[in-house]
Gaussian input, Z-matrix of N, CA and C with variables (Angstrom, degrees):
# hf/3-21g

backbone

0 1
 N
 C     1     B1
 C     2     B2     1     A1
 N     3     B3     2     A2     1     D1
 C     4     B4     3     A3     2     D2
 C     5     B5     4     A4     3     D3
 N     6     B6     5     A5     4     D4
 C     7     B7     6     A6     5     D5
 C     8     B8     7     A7     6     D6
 N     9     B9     8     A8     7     D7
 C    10    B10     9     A9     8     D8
 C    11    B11    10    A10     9     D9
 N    12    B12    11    A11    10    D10
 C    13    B13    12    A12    11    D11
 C    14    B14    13    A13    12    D12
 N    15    B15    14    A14    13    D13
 C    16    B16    15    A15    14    D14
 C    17    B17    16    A16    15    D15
 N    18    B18    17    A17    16    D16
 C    19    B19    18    A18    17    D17
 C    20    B20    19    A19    18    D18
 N    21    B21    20    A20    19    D19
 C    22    B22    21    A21    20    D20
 C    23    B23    22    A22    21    D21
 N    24    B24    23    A23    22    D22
 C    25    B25    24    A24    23    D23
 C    26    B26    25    A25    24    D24
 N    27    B27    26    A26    25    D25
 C    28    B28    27    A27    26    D26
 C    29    B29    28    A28    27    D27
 N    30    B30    29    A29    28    D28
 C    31    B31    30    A30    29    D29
 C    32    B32    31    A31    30    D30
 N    33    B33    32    A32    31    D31
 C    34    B34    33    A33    32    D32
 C    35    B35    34    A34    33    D33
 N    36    B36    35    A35    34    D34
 C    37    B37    36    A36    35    D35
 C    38    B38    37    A37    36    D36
 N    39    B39    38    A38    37    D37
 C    40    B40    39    A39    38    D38
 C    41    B41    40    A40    39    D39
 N    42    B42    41    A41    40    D40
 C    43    B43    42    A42    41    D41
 C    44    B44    43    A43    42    D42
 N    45    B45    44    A44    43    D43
 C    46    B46    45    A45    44    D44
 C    47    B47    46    A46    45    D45
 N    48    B48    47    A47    46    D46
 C    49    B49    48    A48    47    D47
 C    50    B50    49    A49    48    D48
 N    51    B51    50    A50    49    D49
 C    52    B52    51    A51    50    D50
 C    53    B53    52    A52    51    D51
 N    54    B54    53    A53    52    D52
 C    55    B55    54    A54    53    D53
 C    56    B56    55    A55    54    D54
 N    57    B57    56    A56    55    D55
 C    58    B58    57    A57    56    D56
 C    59    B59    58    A58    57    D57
 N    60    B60    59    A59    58    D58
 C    61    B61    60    A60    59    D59
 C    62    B62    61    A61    60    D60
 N    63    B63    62    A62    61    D61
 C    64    B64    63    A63    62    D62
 C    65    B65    64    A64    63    D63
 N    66    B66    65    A65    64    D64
 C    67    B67    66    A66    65    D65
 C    68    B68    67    A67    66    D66
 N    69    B69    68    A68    67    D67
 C    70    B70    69    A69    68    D68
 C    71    B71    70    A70    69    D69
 N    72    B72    71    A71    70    D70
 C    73    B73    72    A72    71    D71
 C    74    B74    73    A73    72    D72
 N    75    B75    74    A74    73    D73
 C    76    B76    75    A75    74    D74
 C    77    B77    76    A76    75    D75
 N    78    B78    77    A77    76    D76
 C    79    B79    78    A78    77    D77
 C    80    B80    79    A79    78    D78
 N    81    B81    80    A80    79    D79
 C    82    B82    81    A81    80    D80
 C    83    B83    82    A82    81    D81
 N    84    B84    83    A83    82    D82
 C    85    B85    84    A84    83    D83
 C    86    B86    85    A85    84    D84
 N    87    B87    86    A86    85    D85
 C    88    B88    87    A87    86    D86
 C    89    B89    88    A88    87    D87
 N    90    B90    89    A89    88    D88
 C    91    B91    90    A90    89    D89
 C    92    B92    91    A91    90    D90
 N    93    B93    92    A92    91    D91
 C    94    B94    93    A93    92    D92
 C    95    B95    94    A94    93    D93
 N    96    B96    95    A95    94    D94
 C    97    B97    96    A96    95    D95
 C    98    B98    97    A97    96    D96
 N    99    B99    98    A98    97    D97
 C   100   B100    99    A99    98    D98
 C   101   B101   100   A100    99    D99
 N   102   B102   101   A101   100   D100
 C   103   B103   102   A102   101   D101
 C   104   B104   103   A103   102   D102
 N   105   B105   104   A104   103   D103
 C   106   B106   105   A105   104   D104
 C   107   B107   106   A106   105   D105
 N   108   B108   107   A107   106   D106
 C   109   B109   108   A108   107   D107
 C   110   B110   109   A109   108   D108
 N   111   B111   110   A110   109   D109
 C   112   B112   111   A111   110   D110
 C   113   B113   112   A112   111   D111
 N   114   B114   113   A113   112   D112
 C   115   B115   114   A114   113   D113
 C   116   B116   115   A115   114   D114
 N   117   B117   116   A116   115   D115
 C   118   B118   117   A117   116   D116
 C   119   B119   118   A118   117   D117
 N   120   B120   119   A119   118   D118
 C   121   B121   120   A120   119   D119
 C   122   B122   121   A121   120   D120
 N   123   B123   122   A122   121   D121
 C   124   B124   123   A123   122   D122
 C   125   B125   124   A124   123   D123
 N   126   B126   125   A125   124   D124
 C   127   B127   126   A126   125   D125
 C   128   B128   127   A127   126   D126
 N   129   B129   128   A128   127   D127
 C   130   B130   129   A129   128   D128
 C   131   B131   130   A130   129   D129
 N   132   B132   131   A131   130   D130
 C   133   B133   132   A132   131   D131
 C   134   B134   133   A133   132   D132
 N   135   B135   134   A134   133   D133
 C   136   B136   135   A135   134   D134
 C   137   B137   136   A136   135   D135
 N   138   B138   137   A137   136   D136
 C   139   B139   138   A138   137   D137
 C   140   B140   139   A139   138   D138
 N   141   B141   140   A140   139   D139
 C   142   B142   141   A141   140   D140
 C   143   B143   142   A142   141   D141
 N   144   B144   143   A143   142   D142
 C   145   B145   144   A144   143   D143
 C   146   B146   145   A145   144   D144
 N   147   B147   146   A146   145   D145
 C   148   B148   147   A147   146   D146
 C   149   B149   148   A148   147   D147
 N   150   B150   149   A149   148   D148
 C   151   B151   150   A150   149   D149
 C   152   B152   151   A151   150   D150
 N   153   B153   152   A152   151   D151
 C   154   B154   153   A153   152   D152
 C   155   B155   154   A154   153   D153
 N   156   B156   155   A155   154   D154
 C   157   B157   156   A156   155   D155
 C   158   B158   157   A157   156   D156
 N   159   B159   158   A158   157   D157
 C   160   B160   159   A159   158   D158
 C   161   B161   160   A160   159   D159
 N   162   B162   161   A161   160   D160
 C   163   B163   162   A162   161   D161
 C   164   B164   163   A163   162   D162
 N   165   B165   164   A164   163   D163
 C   166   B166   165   A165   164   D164
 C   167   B167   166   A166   165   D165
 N   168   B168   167   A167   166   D166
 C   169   B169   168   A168   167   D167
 C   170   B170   169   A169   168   D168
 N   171   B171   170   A170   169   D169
 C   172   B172   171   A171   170   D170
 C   173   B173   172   A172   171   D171
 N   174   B174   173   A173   172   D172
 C   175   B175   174   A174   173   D173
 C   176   B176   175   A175   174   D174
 N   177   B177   176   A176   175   D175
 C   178   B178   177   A177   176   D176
 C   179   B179   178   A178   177   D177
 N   180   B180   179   A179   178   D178
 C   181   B181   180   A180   179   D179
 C   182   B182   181   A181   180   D180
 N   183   B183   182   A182   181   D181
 C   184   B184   183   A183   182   D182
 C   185   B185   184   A184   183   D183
 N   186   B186   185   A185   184   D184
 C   187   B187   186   A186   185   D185
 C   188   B188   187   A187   186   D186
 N   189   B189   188   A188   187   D187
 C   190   B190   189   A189   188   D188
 C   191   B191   190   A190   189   D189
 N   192   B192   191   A191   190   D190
 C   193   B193   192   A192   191   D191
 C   194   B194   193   A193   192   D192
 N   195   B195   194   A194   193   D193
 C   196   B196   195   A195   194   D194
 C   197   B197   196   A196   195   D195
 N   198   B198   197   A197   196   D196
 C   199   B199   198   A198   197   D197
 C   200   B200   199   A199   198   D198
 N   201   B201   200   A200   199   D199
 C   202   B202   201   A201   200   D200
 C   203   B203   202   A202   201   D201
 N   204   B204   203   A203   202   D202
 C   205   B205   204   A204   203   D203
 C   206   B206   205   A205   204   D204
 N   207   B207   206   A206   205   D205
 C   208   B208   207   A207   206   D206
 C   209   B209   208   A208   207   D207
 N   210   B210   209   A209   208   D208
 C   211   B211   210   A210   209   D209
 C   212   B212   211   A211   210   D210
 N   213   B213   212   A212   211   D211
 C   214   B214   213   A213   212   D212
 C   215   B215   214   A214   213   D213
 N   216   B216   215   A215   214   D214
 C   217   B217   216   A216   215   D215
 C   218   B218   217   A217   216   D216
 N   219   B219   218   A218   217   D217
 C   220   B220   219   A219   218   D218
 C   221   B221   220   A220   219   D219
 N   222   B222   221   A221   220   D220
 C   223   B223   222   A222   221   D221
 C   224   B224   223   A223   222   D222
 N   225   B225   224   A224   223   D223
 C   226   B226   225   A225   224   D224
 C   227   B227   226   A226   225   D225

   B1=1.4391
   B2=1.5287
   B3=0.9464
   B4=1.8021
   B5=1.6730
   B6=1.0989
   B7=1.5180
   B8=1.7917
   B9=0.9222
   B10=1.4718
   B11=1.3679
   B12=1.7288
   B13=1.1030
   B14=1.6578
   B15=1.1097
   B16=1.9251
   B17=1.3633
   B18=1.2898
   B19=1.1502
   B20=1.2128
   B21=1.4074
   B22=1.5251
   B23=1.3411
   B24=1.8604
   B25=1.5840
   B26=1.6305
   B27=1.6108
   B28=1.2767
   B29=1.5931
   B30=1.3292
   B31=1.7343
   B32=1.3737
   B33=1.4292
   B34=1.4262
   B35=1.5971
   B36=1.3054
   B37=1.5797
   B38=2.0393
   B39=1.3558
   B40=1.5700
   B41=1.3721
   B42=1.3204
   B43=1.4211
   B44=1.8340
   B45=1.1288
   B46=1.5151
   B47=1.3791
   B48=1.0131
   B49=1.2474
   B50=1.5333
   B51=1.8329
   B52=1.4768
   B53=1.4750
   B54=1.6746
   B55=2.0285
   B56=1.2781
   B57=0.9776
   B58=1.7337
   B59=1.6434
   B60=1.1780
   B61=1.7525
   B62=1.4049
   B63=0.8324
   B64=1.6542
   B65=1.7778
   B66=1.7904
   B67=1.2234
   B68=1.4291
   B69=1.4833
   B70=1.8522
   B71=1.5832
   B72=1.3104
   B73=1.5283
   B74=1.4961
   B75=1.4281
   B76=1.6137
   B77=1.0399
   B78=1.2233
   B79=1.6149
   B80=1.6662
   B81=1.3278
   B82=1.2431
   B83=1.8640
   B84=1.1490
   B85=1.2001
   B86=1.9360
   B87=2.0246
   B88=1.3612
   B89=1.5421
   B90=1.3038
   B91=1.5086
   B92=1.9620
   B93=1.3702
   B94=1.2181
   B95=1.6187
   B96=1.2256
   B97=1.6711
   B98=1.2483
   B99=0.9578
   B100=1.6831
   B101=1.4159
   B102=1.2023
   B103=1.4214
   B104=1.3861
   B105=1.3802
   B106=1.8187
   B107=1.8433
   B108=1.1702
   B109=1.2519
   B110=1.2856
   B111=1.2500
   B112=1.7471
   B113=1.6463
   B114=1.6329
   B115=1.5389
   B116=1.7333
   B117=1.0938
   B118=1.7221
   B119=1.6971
   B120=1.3110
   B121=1.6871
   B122=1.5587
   B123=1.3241
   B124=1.7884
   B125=2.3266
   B126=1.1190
   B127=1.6506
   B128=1.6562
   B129=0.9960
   B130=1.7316
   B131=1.6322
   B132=1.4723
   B133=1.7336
   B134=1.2570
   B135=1.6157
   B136=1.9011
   B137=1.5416
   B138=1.9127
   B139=2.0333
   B140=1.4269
   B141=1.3155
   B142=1.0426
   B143=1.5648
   B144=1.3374
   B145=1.6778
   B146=1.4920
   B147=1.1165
   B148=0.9843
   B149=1.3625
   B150=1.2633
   B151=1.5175
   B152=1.8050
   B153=1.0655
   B154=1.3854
   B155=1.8402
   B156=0.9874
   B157=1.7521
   B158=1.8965
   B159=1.2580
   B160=1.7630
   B161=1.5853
   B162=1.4253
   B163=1.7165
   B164=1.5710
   B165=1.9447
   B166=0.8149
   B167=1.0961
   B168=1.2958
   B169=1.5933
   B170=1.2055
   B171=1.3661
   B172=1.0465
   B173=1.2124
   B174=1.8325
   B175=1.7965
   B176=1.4957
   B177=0.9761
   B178=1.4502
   B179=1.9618
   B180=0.9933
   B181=1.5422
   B182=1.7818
   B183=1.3392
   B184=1.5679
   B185=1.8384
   B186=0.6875
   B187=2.1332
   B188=1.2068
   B189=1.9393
   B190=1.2821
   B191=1.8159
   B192=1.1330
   B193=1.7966
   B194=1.3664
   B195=1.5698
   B196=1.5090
   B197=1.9873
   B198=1.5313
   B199=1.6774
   B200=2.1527
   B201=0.8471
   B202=1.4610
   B203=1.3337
   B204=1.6397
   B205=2.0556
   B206=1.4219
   B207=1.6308
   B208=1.6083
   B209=1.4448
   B210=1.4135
   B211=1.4324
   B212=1.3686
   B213=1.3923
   B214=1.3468
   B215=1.8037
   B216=1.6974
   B217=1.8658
   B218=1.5350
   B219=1.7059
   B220=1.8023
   B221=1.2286
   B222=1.3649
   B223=1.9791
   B224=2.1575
   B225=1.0103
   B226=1.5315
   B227=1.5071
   A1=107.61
   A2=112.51
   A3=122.22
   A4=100.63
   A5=111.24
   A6=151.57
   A7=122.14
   A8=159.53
   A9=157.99
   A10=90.56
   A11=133.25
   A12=139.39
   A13=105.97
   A14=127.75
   A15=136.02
   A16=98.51
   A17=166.46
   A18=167.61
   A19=121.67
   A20=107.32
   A21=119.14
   A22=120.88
   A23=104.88
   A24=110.30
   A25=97.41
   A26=107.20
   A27=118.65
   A28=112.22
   A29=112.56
   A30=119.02
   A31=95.63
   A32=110.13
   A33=88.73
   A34=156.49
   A35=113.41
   A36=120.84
   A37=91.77
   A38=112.62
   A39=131.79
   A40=88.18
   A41=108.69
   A42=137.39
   A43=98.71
   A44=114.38
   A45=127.69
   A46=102.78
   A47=137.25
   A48=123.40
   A49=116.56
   A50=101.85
   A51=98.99
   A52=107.94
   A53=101.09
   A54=83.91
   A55=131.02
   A56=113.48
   A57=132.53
   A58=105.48
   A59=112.02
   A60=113.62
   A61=108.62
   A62=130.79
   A63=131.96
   A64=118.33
   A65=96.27
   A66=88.42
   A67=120.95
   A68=92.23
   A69=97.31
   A70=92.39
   A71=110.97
   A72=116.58
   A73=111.13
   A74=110.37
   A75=77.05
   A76=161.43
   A77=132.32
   A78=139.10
   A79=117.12
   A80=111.94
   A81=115.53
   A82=130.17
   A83=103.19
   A84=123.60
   A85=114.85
   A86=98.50
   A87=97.73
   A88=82.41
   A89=136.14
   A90=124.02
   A91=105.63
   A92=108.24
   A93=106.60
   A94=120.48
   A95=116.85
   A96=134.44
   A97=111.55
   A98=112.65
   A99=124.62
   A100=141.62
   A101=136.58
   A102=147.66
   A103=109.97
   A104=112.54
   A105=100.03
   A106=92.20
   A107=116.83
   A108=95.58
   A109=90.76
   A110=122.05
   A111=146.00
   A112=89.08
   A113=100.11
   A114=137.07
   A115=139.64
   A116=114.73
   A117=120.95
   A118=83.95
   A119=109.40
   A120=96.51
   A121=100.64
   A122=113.59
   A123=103.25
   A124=98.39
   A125=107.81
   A126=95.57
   A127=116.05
   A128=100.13
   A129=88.50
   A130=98.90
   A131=114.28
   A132=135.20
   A133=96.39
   A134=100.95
   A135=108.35
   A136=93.53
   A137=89.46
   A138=88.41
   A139=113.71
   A140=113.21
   A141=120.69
   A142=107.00
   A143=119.23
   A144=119.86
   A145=101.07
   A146=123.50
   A147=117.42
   A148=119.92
   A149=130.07
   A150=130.33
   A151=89.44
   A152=127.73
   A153=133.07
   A154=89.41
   A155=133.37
   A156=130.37
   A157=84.96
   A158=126.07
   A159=133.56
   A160=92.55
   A161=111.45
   A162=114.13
   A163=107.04
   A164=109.63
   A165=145.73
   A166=114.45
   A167=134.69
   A168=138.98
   A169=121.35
   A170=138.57
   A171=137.02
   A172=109.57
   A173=109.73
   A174=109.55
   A175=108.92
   A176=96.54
   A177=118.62
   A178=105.00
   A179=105.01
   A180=88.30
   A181=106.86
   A182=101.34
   A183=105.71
   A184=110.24
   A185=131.11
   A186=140.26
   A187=79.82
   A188=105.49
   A189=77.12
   A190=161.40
   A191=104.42
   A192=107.71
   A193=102.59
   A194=129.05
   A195=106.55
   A196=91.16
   A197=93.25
   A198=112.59
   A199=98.30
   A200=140.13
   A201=154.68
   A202=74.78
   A203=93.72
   A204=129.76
   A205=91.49
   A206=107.51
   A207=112.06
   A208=135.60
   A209=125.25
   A210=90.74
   A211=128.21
   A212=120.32
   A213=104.45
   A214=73.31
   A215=82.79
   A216=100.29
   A217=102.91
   A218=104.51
   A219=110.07
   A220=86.34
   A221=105.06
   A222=112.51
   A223=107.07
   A224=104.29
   A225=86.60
   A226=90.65
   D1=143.09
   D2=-179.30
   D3=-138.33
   D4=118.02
   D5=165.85
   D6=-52.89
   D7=108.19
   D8=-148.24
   D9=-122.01
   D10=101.41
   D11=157.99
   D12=-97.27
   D13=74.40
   D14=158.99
   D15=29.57
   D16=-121.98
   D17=-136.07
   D18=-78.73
   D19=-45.96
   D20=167.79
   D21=-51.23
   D22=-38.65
   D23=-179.74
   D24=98.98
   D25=-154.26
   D26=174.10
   D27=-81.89
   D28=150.11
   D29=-173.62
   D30=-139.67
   D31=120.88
   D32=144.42
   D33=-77.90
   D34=152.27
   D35=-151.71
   D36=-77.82
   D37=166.11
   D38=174.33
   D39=-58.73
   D40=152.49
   D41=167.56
   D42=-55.48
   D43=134.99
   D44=177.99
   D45=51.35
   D46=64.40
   D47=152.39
   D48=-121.48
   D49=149.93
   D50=-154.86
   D51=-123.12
   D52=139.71
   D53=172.48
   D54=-81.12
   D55=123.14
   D56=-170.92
   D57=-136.02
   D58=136.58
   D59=160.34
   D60=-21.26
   D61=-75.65
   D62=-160.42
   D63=-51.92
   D64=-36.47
   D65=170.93
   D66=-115.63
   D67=41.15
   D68=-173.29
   D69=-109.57
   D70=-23.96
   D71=174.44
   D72=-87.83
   D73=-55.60
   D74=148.30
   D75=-61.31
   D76=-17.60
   D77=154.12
   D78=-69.38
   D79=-28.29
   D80=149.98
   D81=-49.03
   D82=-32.26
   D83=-165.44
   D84=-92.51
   D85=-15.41
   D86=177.63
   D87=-111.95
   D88=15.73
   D89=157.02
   D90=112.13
   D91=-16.05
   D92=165.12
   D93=-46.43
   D94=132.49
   D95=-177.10
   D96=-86.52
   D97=-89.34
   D98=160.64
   D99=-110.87
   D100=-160.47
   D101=-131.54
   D102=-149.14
   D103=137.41
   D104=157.43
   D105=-120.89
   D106=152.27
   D107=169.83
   D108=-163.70
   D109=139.27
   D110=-162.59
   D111=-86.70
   D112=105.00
   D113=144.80
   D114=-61.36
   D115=65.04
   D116=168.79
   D117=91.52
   D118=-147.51
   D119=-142.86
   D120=-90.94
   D121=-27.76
   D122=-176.02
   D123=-124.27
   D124=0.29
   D125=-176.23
   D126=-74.70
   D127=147.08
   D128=159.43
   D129=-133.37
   D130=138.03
   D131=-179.47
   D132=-105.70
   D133=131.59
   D134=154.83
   D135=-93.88
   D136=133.49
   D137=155.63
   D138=-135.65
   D139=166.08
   D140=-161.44
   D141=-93.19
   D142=123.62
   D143=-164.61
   D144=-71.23
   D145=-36.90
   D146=173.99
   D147=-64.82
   D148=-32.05
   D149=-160.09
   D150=-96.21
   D151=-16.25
   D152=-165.86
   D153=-96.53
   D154=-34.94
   D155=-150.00
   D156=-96.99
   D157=-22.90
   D158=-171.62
   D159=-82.51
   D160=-46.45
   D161=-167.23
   D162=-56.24
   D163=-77.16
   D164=-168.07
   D165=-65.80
   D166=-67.19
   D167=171.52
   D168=-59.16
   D169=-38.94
   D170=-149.70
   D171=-81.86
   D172=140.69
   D173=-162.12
   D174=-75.19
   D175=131.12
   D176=-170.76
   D177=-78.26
   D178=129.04
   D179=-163.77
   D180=-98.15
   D181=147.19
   D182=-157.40
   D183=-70.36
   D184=154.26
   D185=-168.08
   D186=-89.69
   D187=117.94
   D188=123.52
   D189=-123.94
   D190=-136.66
   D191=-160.04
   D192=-122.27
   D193=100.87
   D194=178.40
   D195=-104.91
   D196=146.36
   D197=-169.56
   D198=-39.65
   D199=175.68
   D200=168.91
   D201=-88.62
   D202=138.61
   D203=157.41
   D204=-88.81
   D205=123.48
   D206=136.18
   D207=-45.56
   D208=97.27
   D209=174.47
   D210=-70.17
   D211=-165.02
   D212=-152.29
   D213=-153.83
   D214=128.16
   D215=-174.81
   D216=-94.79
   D217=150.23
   D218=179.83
   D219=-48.50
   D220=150.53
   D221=134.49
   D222=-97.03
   D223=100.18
   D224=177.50
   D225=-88.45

């Protein structure tokens, strides 16, 4: 993985490190933009940390559940 710090350019990333939410906000957080990260057996994708931290992270808001109505049988 190689890292896009704005001036610096591309850097490469620590040995094994993986993109996941947690560390997309962190690298976000020391100012890193985007990503290169090796796609299926020969691609490599730039993504955008930001457009990846809106997808992936973002709280997903919970359904909700209203209880089941009894119905309610004639009495003839």
């Amino acid at each position: 993985m190689e890292l896009y710090e704005g001036p610096d350019g591309w850097v490469p990333a620590g040995s094994g490190l993986r993109l996941s939410p947690s560390t997309a906000g962190e690298l976000r957080g020391r100012g890193c933009t985007m990503v290169r990260v090796r796609w299926r057996w020969r691609e490599i994708k730039e993504i955008s940390l930001t457009q990846y931290l809106q997808r992936y992270a973002a709280p997903m808001a919970e359904p909700v559940v209203e209880p089941a109505r009894r119905s309610r049988r004639r009495q003839d």
